[in-house]
C-alpha positions as a Python dict, from the first residue, in 0.01 Angstrom:
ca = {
    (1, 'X'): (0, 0, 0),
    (2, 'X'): (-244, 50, 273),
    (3, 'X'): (-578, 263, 199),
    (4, 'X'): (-745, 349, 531),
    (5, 'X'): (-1037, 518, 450),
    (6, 'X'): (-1225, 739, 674),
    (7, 'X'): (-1626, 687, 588),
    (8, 'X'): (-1913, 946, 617),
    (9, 'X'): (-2207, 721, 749),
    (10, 'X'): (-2528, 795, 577),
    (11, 'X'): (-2870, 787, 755),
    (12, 'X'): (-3196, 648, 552),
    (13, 'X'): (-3126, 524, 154),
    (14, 'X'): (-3234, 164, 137),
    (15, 'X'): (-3121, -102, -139),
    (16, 'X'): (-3438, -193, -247),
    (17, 'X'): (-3727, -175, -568),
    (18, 'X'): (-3989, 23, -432),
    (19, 'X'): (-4377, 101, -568),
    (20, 'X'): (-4674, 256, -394),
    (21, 'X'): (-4946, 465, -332),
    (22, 'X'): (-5025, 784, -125),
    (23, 'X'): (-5330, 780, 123),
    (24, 'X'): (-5563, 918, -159),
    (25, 'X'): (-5409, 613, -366),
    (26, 'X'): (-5240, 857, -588),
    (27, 'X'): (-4999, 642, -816),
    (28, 'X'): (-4659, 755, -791),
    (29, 'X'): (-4363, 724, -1042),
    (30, 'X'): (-4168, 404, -952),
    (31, 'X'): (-3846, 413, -792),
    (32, 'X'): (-3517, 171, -691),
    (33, 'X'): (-3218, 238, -524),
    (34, 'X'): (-2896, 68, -518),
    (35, 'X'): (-2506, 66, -639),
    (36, 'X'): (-2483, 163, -998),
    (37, 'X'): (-2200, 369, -1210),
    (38, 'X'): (-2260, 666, -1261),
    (39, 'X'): (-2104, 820, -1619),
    (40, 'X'): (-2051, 1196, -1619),
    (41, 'X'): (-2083, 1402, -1950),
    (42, 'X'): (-1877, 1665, -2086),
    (43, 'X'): (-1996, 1924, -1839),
    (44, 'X'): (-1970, 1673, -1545),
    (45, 'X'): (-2310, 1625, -1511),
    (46, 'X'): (-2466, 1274, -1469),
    (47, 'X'): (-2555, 1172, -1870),
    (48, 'X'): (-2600, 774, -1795),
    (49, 'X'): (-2657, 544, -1491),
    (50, 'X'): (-2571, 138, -1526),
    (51, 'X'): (-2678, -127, -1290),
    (52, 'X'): (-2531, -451, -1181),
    (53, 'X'): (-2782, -597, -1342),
    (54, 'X'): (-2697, -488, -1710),
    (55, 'X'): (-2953, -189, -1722),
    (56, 'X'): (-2839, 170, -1874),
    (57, 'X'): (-3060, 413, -1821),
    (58, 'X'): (-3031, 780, -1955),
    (59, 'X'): (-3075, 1055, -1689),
    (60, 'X'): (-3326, 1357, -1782),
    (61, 'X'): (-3236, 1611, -1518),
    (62, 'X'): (-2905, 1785, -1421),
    (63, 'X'): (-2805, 1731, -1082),
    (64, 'X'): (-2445, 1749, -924),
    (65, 'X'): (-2201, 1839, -1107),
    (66, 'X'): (-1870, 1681, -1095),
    (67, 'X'): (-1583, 1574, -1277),
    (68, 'X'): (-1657, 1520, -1704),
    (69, 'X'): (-1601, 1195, -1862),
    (70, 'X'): (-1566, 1016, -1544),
    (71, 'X'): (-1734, 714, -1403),
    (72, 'X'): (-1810, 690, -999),
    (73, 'X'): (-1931, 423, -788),
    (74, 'X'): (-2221, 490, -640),
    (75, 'X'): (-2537, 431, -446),
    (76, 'X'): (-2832, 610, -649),
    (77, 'X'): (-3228, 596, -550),
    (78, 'X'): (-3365, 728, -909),
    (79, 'X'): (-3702, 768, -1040),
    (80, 'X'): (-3817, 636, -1363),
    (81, 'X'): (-3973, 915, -1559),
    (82, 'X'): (-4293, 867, -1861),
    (83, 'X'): (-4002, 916, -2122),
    (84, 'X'): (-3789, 658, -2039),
    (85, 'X'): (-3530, 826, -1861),
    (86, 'X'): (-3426, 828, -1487),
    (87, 'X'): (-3427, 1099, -1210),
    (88, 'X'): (-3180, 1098, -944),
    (89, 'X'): (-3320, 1167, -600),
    (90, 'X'): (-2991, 1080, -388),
    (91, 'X'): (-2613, 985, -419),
    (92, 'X'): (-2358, 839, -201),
    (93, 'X'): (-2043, 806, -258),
    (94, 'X'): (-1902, 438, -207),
    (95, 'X'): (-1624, 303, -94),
    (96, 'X'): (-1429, 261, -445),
    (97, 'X'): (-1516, 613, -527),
    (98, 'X'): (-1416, 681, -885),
    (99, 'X'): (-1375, 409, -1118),
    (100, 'X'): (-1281, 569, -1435),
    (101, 'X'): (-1029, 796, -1289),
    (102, 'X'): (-720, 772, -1015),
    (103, 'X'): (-941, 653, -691),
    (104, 'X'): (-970, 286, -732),
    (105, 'X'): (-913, 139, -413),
    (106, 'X'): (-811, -235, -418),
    (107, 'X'): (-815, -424, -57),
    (108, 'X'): (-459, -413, 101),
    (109, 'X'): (-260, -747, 256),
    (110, 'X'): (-415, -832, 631),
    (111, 'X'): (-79, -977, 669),
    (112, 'X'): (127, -609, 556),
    (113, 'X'): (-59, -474, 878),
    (114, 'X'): (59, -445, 1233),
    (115, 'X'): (-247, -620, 1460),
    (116, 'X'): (-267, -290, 1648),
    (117, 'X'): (-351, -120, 1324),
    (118, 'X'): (-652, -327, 1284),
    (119, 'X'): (-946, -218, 1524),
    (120, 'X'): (-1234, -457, 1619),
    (121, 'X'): (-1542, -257, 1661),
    (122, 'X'): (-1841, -427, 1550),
    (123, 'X'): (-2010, -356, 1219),
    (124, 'X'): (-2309, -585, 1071),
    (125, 'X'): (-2308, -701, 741),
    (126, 'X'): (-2679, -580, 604),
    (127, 'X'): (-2640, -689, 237),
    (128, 'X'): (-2297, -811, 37),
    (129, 'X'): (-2268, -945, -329),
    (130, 'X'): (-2051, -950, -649),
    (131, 'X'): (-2145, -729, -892),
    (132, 'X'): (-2004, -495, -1210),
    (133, 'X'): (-1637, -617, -1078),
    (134, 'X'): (-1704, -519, -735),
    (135, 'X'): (-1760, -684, -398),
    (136, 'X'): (-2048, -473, -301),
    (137, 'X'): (-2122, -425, 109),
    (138, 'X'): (-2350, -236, 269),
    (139, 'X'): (-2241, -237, 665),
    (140, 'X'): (-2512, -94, 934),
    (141, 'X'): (-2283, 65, 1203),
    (142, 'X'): (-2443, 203, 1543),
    (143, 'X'): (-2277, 584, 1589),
    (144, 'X'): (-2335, 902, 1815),
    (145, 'X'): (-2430, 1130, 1587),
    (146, 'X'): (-2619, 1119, 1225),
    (147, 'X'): (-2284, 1329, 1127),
    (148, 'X'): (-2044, 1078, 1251),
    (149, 'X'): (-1716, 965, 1053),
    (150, 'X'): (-1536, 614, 1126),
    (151, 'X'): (-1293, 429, 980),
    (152, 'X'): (-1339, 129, 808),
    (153, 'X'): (-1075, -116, 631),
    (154, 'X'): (-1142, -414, 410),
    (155, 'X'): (-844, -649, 382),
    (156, 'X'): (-757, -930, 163),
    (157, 'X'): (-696, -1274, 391),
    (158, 'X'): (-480, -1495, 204),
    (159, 'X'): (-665, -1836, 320),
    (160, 'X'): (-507, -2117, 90),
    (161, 'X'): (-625, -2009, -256),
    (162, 'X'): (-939, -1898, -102),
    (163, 'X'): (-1081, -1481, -214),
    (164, 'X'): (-1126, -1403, 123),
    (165, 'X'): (-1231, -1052, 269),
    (166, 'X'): (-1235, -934, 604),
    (167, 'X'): (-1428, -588, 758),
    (168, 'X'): (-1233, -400, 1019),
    (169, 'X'): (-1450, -114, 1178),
    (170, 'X'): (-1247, 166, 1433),
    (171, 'X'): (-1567, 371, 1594),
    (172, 'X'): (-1293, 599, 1778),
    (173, 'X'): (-1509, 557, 2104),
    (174, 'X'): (-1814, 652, 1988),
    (175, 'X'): (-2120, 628, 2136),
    (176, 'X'): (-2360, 360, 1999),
    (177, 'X'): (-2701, 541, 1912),
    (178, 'X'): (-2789, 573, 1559),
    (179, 'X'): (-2757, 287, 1313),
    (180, 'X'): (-2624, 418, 1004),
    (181, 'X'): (-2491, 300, 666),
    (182, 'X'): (-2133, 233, 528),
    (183, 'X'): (-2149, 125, 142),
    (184, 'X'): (-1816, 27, 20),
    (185, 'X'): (-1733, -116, -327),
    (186, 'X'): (-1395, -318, -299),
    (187, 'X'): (-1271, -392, -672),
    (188, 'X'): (-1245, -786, -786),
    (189, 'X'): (-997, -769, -1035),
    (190, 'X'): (-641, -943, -997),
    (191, 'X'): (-797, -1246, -774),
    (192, 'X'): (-816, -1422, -1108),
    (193, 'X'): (-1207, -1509, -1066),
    (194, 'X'): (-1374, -1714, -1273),
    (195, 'X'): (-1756, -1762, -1274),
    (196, 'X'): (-1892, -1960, -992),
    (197, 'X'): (-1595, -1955, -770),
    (198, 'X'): (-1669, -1841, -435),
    (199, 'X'): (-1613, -1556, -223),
    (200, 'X'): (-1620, -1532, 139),
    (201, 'X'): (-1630, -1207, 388),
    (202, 'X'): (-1619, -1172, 751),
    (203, 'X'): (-1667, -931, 1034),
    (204, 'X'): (-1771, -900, 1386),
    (205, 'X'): (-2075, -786, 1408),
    (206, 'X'): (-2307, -631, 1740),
    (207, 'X'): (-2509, -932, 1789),
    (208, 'X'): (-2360, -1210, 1586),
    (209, 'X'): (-2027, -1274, 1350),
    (210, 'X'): (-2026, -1267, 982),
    (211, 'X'): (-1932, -1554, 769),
    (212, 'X'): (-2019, -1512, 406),
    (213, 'X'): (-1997, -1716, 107),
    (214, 'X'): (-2071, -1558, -236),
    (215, 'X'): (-2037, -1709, -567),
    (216, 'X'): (-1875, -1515, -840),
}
């Protein structure tokens, strides 16, 4: 089954541990960002936030609410508060979507497509790794408008027994001003992975190609 899936760009969260001070070197409460599930309570509200790197933290404050007793994929910046609890300051939605309900979106065949289906637009590969199950990407895409939508499509390349991933990006003709973000989460299961096996992802990119090579 194909899933196209059309992507909301997002302007300005960046995947990275951040600390510092004000200009009256004012200490402020540290904060990271990156992809992380997200576990919803019985109300639907965000109870518990894991990393990729092991780390649960509880969440103090009531933000969105959404679906209860659900897990999403997302990408989170959070604050860590005096109590040992986390405050989420953004959220975007990824790729996968929901992981502990029906949207679970595995990459389709490149071979079940027609080549015409497949557009070549460039998108540059900012950061990409395995983690939590996942093939996490975060793709920097030049658009028209902060608002834009495109239409991205990670497919499976079956490259004698290699995992082998490649980004297909259709801008739809528009105009190349902003860069933006696309974070997608493609799931790793059924590839029958084992640790240190290798990974590899492609795409054509604005200045340069991709050719990746990640190790499980």
């Amino acid at each position: 089954m194909k899933n196209t899936i059309i992507l909301a760009l997002f302007y300005g969260i960046i995947l990275s541990a951040s600390s510092s001070c004000t200009k009256e070197e004012q200490p402020v409460k540290p904060m990271t960002a990156g992809f992380v599930n997200c576990h919803t309570d019985s109300e639907g509200y965000v109870s518990v936030l894991s990393d990729d790197m092991g780390n649960t933290y509880m969440v103090g404050e009531k933000g969105e609410r959404m679906r209860p007793d659900t897990t999403y994929r997302m990408v989170c910046s959070y604050t860590f508060q005096e109590s040992g609890t986390v405050t989420i300051d953004q959220m975007v939605p990824t790729y996968c979507g929901v992981i502990g309900g029906e949207r679970n979106y595995e990459a389709p065949e490149e071979k079940d497509f027609h080549y015409k289906e497949l557009m070549k637009d460039p998108a540059d590969i900012e950061l990409a790794y395995p983690g939590s199950g996942f093939l996490n990407i975060r793709l920097g895409i030049k658009a028209g408008s902060r608002k834009s939508f495109h239409e991205i499509q990670v497919v499976h390349v079956r490259d004698r027994g290699k995992v082998r991933f490649r980004v297909y990006h259709n801008a739809s003709g528009d105009e190349e001003g902003y860069t933006l973000n696309a974070y997608l989460s493609v799931p790793l299961t059924g590839y029958g992975l084992s640790r240190g096996d290798s990974i590899y992802l492609s795409s054509k990119g604005y200045d340069k190609d991709y050719d990746l090579i990640m190790v499980y």
